[in-house]
C-alpha positions in Angstrom: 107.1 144.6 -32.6 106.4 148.3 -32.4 102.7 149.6 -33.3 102.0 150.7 -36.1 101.3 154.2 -37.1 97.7 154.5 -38.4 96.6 156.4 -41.3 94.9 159.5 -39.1 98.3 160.3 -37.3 100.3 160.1 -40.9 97.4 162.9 -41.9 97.8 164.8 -39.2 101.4 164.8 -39.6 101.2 166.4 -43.1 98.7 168.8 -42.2 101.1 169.9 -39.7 103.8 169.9 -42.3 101.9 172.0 -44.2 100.7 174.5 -42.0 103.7 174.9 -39.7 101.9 175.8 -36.9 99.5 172.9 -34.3 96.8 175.5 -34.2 96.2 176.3 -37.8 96.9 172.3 -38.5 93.8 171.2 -35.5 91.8 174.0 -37.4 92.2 172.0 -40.5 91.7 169.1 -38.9 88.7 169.5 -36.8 89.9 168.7 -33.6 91.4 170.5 -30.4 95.6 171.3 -30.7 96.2 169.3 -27.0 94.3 166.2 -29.2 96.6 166.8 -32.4 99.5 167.4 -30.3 98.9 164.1 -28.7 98.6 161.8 -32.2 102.1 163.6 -33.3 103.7 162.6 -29.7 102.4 159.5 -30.2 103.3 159.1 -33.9 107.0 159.9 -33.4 106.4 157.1 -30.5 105.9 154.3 -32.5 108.3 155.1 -35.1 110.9 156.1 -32.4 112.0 159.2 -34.6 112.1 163.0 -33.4 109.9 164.6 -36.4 108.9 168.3 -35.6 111.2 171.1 -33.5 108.7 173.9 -32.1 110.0 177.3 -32.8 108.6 180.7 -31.5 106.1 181.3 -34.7 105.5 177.5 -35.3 107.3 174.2 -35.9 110.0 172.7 -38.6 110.4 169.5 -39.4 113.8 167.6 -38.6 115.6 165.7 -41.4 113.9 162.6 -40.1 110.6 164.6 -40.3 110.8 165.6 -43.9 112.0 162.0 -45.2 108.8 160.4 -42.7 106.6 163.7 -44.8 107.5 162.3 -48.1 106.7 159.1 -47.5 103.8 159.5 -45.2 102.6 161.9 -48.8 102.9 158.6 -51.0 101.0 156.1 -48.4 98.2 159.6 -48.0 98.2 159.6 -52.3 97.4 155.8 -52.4 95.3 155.5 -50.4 93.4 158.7 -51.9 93.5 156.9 -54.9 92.6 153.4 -54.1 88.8 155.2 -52.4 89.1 157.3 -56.2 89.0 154.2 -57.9 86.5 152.7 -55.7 84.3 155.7 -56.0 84.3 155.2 -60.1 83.9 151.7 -60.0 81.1 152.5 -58.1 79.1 155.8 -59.6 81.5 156.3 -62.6 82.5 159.9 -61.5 85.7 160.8 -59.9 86.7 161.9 -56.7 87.7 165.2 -56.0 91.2 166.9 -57.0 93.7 169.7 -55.6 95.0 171.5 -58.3 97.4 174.2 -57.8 98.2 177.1 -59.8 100.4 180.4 -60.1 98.9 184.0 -59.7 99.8 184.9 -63.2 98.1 182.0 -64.8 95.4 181.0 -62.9 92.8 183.5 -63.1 92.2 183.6 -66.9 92.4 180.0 -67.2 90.5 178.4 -64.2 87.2 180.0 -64.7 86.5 178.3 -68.2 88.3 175.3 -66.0 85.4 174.8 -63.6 82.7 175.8 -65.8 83.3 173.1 -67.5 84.1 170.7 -65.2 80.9 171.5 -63.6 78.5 171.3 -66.4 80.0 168.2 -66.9 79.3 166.8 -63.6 77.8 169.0 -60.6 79.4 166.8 -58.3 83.0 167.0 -59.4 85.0 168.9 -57.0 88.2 170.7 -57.4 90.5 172.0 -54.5 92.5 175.2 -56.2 95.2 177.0 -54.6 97.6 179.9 -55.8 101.1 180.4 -55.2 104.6 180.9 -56.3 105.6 178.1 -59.0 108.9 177.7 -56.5 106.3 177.1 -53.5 103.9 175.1 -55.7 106.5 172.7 -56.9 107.4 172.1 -53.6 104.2 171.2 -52.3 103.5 168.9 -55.3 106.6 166.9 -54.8 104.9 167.2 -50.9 101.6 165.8 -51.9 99.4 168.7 -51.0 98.5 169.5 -54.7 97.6 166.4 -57.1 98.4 168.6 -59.6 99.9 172.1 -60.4 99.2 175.1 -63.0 102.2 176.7 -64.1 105.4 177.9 -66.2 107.4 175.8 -67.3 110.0 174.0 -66.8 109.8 172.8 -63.1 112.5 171.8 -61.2 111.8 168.2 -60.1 112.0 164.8 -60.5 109.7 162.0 -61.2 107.0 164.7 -62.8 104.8 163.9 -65.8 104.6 167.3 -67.5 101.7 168.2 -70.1 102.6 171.0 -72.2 99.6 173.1 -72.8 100.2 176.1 -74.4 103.2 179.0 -75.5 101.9 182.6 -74.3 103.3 185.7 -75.8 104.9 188.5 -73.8 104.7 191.7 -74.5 106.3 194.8 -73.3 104.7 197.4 -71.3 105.6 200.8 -70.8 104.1 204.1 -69.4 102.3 206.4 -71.7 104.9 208.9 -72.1 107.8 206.8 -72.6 109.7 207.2 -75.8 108.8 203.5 -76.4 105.4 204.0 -77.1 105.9 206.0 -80.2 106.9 202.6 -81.4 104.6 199.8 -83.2 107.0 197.1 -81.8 109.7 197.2 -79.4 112.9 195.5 -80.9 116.0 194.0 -79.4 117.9 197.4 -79.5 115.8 199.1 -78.1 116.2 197.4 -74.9 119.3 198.6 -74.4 120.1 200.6 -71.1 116.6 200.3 -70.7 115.2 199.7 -66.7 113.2 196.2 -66.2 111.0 195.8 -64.0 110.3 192.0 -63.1 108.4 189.4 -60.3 110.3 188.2 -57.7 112.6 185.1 -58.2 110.0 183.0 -56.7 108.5 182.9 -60.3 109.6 181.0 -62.9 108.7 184.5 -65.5 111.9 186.1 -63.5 114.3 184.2 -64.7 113.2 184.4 -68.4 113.7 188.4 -68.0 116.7 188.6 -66.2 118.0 186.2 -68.6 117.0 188.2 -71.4 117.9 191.9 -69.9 121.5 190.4 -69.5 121.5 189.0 -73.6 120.1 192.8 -74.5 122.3 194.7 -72.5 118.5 196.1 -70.3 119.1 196.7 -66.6 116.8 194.8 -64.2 115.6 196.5 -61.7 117.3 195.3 -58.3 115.3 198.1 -56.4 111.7 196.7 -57.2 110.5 193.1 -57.5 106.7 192.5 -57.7 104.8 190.4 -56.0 102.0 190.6 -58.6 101.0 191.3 -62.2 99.2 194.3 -61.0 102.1 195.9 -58.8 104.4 195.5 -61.8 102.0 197.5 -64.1 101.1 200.2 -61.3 104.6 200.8 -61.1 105.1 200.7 -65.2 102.5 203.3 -65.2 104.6 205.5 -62.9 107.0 205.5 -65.6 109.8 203.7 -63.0 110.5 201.6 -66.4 109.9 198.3 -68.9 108.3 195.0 -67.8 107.1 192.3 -69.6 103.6 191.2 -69.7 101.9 188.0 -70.2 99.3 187.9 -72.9 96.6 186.8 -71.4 97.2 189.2 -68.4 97.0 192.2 -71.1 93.8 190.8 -72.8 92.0 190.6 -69.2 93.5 193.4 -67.3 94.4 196.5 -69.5 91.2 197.4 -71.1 91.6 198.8 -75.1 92.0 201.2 -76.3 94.3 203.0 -73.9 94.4 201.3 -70.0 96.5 202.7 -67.8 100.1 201.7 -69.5 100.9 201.7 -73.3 101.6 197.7 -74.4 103.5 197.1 -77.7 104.7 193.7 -79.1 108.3 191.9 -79.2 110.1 190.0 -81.7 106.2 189.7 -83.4 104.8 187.1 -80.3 107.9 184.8 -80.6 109.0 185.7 -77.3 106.7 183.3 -75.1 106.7 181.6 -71.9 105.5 177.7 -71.7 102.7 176.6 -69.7 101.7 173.1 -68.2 99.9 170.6 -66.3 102.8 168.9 -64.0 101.9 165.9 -61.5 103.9 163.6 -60.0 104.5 159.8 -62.3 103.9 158.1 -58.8 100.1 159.6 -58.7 96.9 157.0 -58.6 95.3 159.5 -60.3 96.7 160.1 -63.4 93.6 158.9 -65.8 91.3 161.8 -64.0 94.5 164.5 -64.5 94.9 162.9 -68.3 91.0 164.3 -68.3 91.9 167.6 -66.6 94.5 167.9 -69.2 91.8 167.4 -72.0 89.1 170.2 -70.2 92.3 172.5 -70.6 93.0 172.2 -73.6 89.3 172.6 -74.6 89.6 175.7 -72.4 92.4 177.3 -74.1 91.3 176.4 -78.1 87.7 177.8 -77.4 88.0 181.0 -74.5 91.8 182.2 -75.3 92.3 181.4 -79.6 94.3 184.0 -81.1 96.0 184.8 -77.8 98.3 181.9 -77.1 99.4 179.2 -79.2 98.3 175.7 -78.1 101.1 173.0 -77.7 100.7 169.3 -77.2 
């Protein structure tokens, strides 16, 4: 009968998964790459499978590598959550958590987050990470985040999704830009209008694009940001429209005049949804339902008035 992986190469083969690279994965690891690339030889040994191809700037995974990645994820996520249970059988407080969370949400949330979280117990620990809602899906689904931050809806199956809260958008426009004469901006006046959006990466991309086509607006093929911040540097240079969140207006562009003129649409009916998504096969769901609840605390007390609550 063949041996038996153990649980330390499984690890080491997600971290490697993860990182794409046996240096930055031994980094992460603690130990030497000749001792990591040792456990992943002799991990595809005992399972007799071919898992990683080395490339010049890193290592991909071979269909028999990402099916053994997913699975090695679940056995990693049970047995996380069989030492969480332990740990609150035995103290009563919870073991830590990765939550991940997009660029344009993140940051006005996350500090009331762990405030909170750490007034309520000093030794709770969270584990955030930003990204892309594409990439953080991805690595949900993965098992590198217990949890992830973000626009909704997500593209994946077997998810539990918590819907937290609706956040207007408004438009923002350069100082000089006929627009700002305006109180409101209305659906005609989008017309023939240039939109500046994020990439496709994020979810808020295909919201506008779906809109500019409805409106008859043109969106900008020639500039995608990567960021809140590039989009309004760029609105400011008068290179046209975007659409920005609420919360990113509230924090960012400071009243009475910042640096671009922001006016409201459709009277804050045009919103983007925002949730808490894990995966329904997580040993951890009680401590997320709890995350959930700090959240929601988080957005009635720090953000009322600016989004509306769901849920």
């Amino acid at each position: 009968m063949p041996e038996t992986p153990s649980l330390r190469q499984l690890r080491y083969f997600l971290l490697l998964a993860e990182t794409g690279q046996y240096g930055r994965a031994a980094a992460r690891a603690g130990i030497s790459q000749p001792s990591l690339s040792l456990q992943i030889a002799e991990l595809e040994k005992r399972l007799g499978l071919h898992l990683v191809e080395r490339r010049r700037r890193g290592v991909v995974l071979t269909p028999e590598g990402r099916e053994v990645r997913a699975r090695a994820a679940r056995i990693a996520e049970e047995v996380e959550a069989l030492v969480e249970t332990a740990q609150m059988l035995g103290t009563g407080k919870a073991a830590q958590l990765r939550l991940g969370s997009t660029p344009t949400i993140g940051p006005y949330l996350l500090p009331g987050l762990v405030r909170r979280l750490h007034a309520a117990d000093p030794d709770a620990k969270l584990i955030l990470r930003d990204g892309a809602p594409r990439d953080l899906t991805e690595d949900l689904v993965a098992g590198v985040h217990d949890a992830i931050l973000t626009q909704l809806p997500v593209q994946a199956r077997d998810v539990t999704v918590i819907r937290l809260f609706r956040e207007p958008l408004v438009v923002a426009m350069a100082h000089d830009h006929p627009l700002a004469e305006a109180e409101e901006v209305r659906d005609t006046d989008l017309a023939g209008q240039d939109v500046l959006s994020l990439s496709s990466a994020f979810a808020l991309h295909d919201q506008i694009a779906t809109l500019c086509r409805d409106l008859g607006a043109h969106l900008s093929a020639d500039y995608e940001g990567t960021s809140l911040d590039a989009l309004r540097q760029m609105v400011a240079m008068n290179m046209g429209l975007s659409f920005l969140p609420a919360l990113y207006v509230r924090s960012e562009i400071s009243a009475p005049r910042g640096d671009v003129a922001v006016r409201p649409f459709r009277k804050g009916r045009f919103t983007r949804s925002v949730g808490l998504v894990w995966r329904q096969s997580s040993g951890r769901a009680a401590s997320l339902e709890r995350l959930a609840d700090v959240l929601r605390e988080v957005i009635r007390v720090d953000h009322a008035g600016v989004v509306i609550p769901e849920g």
